[in-house]
The first five atom37 places (N, CA, C, CB, O) and aatype in JSON, in Angstrom:
{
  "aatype": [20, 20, 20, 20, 20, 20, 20, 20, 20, 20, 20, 20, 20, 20, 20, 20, 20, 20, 20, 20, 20, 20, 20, 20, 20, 20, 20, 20, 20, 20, 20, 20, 20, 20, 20, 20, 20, 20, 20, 20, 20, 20, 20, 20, 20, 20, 20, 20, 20, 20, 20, 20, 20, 20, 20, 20, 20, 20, 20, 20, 20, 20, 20, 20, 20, 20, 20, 20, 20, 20, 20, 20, 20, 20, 20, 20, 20, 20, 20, 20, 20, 20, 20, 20, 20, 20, 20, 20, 20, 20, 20, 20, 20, 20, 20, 20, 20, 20, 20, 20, 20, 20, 20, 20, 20, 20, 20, 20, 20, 20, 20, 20, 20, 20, 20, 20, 20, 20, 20, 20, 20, 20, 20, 20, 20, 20, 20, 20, 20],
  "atom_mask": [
    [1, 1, 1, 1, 1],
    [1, 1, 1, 1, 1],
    [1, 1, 1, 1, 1],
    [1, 1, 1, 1, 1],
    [1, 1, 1, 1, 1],
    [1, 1, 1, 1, 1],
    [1, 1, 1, 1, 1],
    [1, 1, 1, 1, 1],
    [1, 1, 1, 1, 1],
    [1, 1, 1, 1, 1],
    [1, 1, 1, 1, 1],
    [1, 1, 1, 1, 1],
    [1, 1, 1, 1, 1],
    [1, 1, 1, 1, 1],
    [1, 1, 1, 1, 1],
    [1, 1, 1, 1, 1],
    [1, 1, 1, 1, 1],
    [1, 1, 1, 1, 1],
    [1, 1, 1, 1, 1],
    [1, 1, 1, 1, 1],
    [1, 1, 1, 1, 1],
    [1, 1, 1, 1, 1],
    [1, 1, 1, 1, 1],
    [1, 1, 1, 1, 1],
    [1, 1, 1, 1, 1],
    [1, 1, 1, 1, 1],
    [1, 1, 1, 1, 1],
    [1, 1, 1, 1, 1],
    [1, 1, 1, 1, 1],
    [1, 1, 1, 1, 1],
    [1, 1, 1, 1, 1],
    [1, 1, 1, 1, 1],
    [1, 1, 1, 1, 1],
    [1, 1, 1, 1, 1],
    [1, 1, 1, 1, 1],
    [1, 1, 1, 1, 1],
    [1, 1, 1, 1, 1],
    [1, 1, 1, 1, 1],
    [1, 1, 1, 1, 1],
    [1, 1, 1, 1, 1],
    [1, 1, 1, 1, 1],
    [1, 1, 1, 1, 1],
    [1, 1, 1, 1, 1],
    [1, 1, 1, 1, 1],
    [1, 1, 1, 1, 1],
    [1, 1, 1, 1, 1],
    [1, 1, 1, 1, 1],
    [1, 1, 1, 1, 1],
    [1, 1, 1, 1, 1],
    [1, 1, 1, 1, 1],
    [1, 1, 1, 1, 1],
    [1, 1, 1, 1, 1],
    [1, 1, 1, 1, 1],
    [1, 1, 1, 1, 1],
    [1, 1, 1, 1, 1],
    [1, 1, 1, 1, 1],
    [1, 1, 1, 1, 1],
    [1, 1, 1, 1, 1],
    [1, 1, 1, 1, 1],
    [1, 1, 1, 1, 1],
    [1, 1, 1, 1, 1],
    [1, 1, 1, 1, 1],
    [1, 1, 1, 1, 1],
    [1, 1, 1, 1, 1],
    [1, 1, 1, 1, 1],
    [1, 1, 1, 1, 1],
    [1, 1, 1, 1, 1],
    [1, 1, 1, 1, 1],
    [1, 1, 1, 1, 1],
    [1, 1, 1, 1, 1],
    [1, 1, 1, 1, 1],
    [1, 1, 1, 1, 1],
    [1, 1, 1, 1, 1],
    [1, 1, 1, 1, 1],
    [1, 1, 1, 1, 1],
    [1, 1, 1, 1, 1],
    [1, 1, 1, 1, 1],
    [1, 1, 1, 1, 1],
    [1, 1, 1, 1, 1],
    [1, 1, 1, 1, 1],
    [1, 1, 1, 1, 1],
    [1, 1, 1, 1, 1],
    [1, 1, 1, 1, 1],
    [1, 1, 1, 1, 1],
    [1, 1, 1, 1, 1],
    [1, 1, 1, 1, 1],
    [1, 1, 1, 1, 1],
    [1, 1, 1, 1, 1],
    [1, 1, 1, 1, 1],
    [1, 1, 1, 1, 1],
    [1, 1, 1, 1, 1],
    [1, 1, 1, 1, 1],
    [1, 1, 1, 1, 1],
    [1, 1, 1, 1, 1],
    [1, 1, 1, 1, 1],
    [1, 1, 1, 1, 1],
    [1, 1, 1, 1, 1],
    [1, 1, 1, 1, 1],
    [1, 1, 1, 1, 1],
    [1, 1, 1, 1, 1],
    [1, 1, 1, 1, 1],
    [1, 1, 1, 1, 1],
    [1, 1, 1, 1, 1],
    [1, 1, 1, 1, 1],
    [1, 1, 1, 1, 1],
    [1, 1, 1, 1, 1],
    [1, 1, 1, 1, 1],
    [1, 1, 1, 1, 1],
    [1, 1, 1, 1, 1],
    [1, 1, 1, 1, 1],
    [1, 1, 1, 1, 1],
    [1, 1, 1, 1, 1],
    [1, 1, 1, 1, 1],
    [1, 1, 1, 1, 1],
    [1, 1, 1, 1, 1],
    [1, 1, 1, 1, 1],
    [1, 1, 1, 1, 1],
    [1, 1, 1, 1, 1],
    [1, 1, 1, 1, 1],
    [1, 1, 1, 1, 1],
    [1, 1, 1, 1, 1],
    [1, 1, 1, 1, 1],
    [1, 1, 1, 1, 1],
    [1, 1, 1, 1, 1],
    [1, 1, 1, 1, 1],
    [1, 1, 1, 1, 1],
    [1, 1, 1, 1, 1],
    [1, 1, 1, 1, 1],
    [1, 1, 1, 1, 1]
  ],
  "atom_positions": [
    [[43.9, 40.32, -241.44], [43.59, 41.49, -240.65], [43.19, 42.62, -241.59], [44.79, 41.91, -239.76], [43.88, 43.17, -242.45]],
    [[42.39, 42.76, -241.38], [41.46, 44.07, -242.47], [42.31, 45.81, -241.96], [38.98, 44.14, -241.77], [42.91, 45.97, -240.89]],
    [[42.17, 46.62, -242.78], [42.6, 48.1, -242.15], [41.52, 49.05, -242.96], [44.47, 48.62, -242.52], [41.66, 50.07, -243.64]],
    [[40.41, 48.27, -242.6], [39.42, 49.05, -242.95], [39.23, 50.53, -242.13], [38.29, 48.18, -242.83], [39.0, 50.25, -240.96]],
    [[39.24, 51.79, -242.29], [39.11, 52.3, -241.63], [40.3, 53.3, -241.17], [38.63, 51.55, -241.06], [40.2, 54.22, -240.37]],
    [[41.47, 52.88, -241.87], [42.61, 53.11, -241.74], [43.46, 53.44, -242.95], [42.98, 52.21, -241.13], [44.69, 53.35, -242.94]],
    [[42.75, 53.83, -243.97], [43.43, 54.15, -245.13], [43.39, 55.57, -244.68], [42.8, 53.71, -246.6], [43.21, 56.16, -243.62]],
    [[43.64, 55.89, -245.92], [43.6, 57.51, -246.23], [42.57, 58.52, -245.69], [43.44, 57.69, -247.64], [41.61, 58.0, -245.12]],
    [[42.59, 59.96, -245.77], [41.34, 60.95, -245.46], [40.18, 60.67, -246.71], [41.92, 62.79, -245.48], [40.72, 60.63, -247.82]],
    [[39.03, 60.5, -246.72], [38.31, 60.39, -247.28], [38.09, 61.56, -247.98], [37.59, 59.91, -246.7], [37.97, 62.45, -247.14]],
    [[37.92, 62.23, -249.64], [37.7, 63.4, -249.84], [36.94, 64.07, -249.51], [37.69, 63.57, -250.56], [37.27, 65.26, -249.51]],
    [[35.49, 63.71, -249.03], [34.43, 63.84, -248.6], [34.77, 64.21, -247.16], [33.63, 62.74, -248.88], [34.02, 65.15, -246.9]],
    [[35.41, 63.98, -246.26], [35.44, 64.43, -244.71], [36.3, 65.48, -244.57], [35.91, 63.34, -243.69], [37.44, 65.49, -245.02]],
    [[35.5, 66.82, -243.65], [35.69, 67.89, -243.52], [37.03, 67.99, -242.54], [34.47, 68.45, -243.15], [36.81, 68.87, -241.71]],
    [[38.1, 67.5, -242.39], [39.08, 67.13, -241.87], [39.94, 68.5, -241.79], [39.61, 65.98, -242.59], [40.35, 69.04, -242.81]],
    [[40.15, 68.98, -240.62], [41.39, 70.28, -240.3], [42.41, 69.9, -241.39], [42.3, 70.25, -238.46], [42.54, 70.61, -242.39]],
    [[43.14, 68.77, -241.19], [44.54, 68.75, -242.16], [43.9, 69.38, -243.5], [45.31, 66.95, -242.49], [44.72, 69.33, -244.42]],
    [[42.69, 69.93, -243.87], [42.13, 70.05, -245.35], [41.94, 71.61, -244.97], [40.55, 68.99, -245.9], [40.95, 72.05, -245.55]],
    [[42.46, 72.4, -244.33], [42.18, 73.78, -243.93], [40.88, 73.56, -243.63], [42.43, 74.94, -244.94], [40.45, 74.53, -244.26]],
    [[39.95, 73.08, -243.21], [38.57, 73.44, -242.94], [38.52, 74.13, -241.42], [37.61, 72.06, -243.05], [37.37, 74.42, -241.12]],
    [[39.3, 74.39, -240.62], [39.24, 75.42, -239.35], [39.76, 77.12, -239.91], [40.53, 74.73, -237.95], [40.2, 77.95, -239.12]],
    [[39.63, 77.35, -241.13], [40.58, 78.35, -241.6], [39.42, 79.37, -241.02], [41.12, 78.38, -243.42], [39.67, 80.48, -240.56]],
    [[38.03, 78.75, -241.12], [37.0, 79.65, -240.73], [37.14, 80.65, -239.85], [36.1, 79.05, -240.31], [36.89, 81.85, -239.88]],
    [[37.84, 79.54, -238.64], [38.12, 80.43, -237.24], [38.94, 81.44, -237.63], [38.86, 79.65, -235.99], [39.2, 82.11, -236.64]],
    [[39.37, 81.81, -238.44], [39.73, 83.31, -238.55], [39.13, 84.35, -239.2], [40.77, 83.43, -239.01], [39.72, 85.2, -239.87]],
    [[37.68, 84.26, -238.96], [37.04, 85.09, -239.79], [36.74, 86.45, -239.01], [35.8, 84.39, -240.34], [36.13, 87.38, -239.54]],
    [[37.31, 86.49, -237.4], [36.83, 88.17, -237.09], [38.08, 88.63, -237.76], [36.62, 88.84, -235.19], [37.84, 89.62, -238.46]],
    [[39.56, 88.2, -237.81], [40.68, 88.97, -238.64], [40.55, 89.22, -239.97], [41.87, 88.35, -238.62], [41.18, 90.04, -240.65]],
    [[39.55, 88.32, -240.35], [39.39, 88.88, -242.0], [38.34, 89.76, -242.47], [39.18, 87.76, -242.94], [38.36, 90.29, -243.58]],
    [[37.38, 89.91, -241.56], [36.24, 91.03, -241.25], [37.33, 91.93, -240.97], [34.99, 90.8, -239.92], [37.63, 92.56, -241.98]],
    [[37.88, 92.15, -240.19], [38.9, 93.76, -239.73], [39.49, 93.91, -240.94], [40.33, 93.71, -238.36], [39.25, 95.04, -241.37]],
    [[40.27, 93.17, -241.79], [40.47, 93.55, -242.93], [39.98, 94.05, -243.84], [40.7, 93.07, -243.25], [40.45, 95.01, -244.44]],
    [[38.76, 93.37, -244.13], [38.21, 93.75, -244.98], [37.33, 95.17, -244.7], [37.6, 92.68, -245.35], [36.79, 95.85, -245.57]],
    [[37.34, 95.38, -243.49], [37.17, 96.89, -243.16], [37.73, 97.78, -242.88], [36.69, 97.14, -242.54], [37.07, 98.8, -242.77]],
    [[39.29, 97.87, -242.6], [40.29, 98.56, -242.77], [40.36, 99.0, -244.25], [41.38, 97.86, -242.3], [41.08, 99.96, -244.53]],
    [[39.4, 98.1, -245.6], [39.97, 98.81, -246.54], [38.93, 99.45, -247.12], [40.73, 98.1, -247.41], [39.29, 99.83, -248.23]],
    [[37.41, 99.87, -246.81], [35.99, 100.12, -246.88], [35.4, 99.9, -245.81], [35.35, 99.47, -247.77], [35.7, 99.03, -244.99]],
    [[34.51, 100.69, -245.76], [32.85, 100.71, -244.7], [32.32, 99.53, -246.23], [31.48, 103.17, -244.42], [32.54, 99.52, -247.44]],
    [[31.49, 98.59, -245.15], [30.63, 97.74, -246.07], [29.62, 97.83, -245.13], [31.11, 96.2, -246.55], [29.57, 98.53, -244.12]],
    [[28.43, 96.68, -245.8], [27.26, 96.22, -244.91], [27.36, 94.49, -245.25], [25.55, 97.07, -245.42], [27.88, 93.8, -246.13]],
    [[26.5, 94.25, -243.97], [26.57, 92.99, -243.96], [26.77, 91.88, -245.32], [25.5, 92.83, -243.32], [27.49, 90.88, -245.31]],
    [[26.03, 92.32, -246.3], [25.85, 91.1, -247.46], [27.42, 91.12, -248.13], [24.4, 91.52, -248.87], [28.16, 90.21, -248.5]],
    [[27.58, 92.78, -248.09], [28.97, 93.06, -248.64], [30.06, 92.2, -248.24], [29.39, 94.35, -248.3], [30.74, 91.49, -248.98]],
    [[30.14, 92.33, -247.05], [31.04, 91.43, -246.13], [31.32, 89.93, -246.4], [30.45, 91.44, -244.81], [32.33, 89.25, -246.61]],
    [[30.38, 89.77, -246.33], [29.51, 88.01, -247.03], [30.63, 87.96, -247.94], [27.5, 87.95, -248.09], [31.76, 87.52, -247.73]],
    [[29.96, 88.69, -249.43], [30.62, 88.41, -250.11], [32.25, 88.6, -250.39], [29.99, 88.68, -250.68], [32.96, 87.92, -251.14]],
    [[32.55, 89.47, -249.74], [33.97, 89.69, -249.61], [34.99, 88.49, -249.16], [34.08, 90.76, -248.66], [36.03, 88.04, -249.64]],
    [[34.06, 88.16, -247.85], [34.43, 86.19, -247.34], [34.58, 85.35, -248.41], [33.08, 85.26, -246.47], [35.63, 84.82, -248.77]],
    [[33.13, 85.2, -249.07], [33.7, 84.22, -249.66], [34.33, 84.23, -251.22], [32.79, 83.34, -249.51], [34.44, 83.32, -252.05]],
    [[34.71, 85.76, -251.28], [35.97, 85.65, -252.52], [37.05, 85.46, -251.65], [36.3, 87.11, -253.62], [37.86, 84.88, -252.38]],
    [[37.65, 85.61, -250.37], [39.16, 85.15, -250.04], [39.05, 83.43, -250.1], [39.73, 85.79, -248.29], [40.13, 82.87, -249.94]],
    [[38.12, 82.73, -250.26], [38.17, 81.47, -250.62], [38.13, 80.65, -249.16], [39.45, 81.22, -251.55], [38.22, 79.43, -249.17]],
    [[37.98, 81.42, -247.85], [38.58, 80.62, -247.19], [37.42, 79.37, -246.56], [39.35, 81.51, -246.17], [37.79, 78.81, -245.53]],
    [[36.32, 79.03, -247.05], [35.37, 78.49, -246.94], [35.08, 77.12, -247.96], [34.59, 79.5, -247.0], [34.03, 76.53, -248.19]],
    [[36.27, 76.91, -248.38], [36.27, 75.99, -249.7], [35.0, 75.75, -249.91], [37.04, 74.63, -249.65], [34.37, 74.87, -249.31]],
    [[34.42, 76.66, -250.96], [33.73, 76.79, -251.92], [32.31, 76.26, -251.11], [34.34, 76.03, -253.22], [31.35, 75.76, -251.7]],
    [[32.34, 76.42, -250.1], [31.0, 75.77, -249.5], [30.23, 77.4, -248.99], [31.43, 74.4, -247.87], [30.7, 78.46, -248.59]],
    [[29.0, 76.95, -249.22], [28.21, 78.59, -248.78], [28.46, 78.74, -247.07], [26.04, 78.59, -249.14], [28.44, 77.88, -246.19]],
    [[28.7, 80.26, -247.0], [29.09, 81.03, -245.71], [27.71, 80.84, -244.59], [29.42, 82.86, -246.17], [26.49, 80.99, -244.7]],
    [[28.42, 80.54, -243.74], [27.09, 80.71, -242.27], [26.86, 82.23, -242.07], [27.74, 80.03, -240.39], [27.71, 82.94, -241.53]],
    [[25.94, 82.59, -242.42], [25.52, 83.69, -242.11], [25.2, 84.14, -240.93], [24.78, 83.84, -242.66], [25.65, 85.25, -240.61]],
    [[24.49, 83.52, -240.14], [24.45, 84.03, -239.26], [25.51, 83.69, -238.55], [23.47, 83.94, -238.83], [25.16, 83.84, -237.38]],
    [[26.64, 83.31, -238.58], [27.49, 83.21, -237.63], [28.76, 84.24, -238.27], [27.82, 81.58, -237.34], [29.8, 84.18, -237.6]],
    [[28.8, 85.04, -239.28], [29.32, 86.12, -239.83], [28.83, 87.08, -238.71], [28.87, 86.4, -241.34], [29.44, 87.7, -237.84]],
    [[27.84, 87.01, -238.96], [26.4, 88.41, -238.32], [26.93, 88.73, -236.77], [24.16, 87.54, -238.11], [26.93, 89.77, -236.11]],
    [[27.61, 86.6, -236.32], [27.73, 87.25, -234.85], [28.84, 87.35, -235.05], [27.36, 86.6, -233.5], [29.02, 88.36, -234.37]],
    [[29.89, 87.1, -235.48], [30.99, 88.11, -235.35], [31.0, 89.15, -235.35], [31.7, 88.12, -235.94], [31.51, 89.74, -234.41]],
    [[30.48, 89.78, -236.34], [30.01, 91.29, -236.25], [29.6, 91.71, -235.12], [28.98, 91.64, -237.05], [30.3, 92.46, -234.45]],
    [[28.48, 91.3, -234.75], [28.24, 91.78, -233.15], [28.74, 91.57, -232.07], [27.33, 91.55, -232.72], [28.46, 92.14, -231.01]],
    [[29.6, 90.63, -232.26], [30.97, 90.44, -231.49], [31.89, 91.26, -231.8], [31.59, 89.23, -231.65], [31.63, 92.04, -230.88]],
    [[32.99, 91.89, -232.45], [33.27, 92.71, -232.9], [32.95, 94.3, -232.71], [33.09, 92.26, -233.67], [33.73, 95.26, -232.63]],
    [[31.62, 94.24, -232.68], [30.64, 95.71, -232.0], [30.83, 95.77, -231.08], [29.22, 95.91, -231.9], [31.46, 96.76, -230.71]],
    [[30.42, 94.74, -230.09], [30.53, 94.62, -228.15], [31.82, 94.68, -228.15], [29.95, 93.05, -227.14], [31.68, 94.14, -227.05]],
    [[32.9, 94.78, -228.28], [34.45, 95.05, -228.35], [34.84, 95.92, -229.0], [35.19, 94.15, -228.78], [36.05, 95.97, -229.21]],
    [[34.06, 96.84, -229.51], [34.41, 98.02, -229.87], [35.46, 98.23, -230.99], [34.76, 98.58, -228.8], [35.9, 99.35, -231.24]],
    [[35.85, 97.12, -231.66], [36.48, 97.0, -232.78], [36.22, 97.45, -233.94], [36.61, 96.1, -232.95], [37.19, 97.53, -234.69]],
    [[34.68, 97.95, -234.56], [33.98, 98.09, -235.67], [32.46, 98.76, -234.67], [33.89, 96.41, -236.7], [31.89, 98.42, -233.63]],
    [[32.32, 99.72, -235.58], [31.08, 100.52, -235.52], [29.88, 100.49, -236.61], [31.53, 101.82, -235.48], [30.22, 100.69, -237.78]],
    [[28.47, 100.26, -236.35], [27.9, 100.71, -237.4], [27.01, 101.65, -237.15], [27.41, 99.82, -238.05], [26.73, 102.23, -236.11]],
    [[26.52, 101.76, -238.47], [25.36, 102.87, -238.65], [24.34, 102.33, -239.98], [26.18, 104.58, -239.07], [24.7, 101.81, -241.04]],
    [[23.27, 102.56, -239.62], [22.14, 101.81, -240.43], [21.95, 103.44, -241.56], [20.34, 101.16, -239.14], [22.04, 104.66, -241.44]],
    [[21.63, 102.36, -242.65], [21.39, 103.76, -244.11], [20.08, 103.13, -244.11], [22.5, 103.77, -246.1], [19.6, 102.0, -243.93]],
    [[19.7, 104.25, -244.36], [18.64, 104.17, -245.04], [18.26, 104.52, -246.31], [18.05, 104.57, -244.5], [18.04, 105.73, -246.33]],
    [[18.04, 103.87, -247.66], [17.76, 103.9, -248.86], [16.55, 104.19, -249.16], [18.06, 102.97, -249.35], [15.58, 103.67, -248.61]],
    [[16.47, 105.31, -250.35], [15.1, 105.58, -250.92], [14.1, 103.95, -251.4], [15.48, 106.67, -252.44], [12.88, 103.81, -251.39]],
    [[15.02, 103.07, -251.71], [14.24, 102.18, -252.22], [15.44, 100.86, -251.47], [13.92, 102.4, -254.15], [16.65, 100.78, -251.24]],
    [[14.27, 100.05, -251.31], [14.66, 99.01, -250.58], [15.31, 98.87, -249.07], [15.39, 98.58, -251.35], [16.03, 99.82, -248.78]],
    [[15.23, 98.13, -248.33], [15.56, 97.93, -246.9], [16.6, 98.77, -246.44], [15.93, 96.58, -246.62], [17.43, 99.21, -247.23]],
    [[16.64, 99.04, -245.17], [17.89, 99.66, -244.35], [18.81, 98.73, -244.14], [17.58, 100.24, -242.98], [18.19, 97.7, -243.89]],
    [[19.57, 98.6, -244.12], [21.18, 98.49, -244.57], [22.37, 98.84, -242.98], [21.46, 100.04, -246.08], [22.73, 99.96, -242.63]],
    [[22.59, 98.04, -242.57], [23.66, 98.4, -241.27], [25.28, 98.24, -242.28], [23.48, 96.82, -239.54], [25.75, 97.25, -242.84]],
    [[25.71, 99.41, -242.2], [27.15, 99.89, -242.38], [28.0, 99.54, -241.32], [27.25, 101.33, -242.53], [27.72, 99.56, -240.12]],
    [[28.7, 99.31, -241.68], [29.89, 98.65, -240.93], [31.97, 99.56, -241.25], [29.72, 96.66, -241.76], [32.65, 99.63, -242.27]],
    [[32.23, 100.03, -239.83], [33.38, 100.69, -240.3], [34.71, 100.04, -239.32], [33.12, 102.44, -240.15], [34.44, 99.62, -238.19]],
    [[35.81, 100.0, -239.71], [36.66, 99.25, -238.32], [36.87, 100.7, -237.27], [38.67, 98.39, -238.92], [36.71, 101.84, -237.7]],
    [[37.2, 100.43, -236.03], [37.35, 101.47, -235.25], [39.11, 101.42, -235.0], [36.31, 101.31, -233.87], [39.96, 100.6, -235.37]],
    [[39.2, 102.76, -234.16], [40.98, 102.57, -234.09], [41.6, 101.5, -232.83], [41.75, 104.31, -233.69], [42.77, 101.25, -232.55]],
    [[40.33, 101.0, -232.21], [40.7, 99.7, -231.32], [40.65, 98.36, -232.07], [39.67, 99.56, -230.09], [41.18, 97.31, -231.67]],
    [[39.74, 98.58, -233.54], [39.79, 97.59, -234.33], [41.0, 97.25, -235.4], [38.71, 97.75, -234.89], [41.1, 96.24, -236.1]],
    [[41.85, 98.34, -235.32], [43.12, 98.81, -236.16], [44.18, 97.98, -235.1], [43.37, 100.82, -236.31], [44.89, 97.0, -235.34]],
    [[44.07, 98.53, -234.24], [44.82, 97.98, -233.28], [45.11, 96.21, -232.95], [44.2, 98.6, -232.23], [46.09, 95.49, -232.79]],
    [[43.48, 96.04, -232.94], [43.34, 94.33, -233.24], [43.47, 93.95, -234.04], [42.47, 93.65, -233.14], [43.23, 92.74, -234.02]],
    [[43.98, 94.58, -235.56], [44.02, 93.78, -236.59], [45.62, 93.68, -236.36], [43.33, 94.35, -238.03], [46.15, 92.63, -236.71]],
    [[46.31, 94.53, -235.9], [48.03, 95.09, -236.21], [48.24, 93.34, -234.95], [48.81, 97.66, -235.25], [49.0, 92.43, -235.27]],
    [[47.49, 93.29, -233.77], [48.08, 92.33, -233.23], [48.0, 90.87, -234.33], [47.39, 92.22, -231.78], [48.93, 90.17, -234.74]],
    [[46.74, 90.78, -234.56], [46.44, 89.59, -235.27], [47.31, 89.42, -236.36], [45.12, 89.56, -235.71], [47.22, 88.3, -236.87]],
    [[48.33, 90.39, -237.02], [49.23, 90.13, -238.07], [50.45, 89.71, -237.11], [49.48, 91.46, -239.15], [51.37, 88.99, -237.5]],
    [[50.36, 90.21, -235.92], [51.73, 89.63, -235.49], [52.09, 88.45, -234.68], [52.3, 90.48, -234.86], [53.17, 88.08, -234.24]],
    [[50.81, 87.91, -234.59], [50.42, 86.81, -234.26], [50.23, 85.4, -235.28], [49.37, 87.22, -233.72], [50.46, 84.25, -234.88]],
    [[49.84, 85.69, -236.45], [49.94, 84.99, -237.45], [51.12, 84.73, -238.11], [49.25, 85.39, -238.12], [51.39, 83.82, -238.89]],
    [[51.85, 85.75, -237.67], [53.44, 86.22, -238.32], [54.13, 84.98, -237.42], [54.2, 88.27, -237.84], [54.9, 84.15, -237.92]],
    [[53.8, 84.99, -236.32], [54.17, 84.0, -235.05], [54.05, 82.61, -235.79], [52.99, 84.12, -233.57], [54.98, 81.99, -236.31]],
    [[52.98, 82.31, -235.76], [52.45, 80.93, -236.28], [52.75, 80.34, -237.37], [51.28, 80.9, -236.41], [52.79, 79.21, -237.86]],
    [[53.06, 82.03, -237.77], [53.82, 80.92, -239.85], [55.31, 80.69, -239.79], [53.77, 82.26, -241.93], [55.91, 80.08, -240.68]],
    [[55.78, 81.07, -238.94], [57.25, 80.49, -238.27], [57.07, 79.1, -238.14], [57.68, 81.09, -236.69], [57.54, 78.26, -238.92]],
    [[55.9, 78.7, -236.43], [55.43, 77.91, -236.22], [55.24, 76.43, -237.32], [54.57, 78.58, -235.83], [55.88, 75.38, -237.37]],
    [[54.07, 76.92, -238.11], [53.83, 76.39, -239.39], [54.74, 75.67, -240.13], [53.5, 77.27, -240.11], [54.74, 74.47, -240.39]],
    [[55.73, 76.73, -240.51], [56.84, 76.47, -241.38], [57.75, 75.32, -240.77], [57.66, 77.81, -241.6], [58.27, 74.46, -241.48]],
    [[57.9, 75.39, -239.36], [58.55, 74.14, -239.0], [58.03, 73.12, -239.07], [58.93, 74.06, -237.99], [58.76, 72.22, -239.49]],
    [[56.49, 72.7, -238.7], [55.91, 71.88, -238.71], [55.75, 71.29, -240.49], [54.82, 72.34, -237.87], [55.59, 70.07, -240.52]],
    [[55.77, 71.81, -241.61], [56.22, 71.62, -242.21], [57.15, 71.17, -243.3], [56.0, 71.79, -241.95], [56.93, 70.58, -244.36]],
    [[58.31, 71.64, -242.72], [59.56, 71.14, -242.69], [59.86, 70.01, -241.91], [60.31, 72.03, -242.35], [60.36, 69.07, -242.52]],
    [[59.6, 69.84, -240.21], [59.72, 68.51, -239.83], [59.07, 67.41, -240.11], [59.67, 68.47, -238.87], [59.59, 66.33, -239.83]],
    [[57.58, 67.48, -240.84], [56.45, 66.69, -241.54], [57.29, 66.58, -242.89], [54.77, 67.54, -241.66], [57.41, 65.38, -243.14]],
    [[57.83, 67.24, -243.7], [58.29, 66.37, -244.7], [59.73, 65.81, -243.96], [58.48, 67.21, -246.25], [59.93, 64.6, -244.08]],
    [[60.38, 66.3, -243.47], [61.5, 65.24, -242.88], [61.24, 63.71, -242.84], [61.77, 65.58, -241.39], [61.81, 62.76, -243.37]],
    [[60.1, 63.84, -241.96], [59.64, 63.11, -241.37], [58.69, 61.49, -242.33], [58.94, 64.16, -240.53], [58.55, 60.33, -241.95]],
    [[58.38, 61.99, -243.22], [57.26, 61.21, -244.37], [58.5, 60.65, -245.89], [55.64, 62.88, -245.13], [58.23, 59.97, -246.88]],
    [[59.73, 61.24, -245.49], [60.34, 60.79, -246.37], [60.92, 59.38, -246.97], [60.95, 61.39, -246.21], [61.56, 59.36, -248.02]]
  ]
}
């Protein structure tokens, strides 16, 4: 009887148990990262992908972009376009105090989950021993 197919996670497959859903938390890490600066879009970018949470794979941009404008239509973050003597206009990005507000839940919600976490954790090594 073969168990082909049945070994291990392959390193190569983008598998949740490998944090690869960490993404889905990228409007809480946009509010962060604007609670601590006004940026513009590229800024942002890059701000993403120094918290690492993208293992090392390049950021969807445009799906940053719609958070942002998700984020806008909810009134969480405001912008305003600069305009520079040299080179393109530039949309600024600031959190709002409904976006302060959504970030304070999203910590206490995560605060929730790493309880959560922590058991699952703890009963997963119980459990594999």
């Amino acid at each position: 009887m073969s168990n082909s197919g049945l070994g291990l996670i392959d390193d190569n497959v983008k598998c949740s148990c490998k944090g690869y859903t960490l993404d889905k938390l990228i409007q809480p890490n946009i509010l962060i990262i604007l609670a601590k600066k006004e940026a513009h879009g590229y800024m942002i970018i890059k701000e993403l992908e120094n918290m690492g949470i993208f293992h090392d794979e390049s950021v969807d941009n445009t799906g940053i972009y719609r958070a942002l404008r998700t984020l806008e239509e909810r009134e969480m973050i405001k912008c305003e376009w600069i305009m520079e003597k040299s080179g393109p206009a530039k949309k600024n990005y600031e959190i709002t105090e409904k976006g302060k507000e959504c970030l304070a839940k999203w910590i206490d919600t995560l605060e929730e989950y790493k309880i959560f976490i922590e058991n699952i954790i703890g009963e997963g090594r119980k459990a594999i021993k």
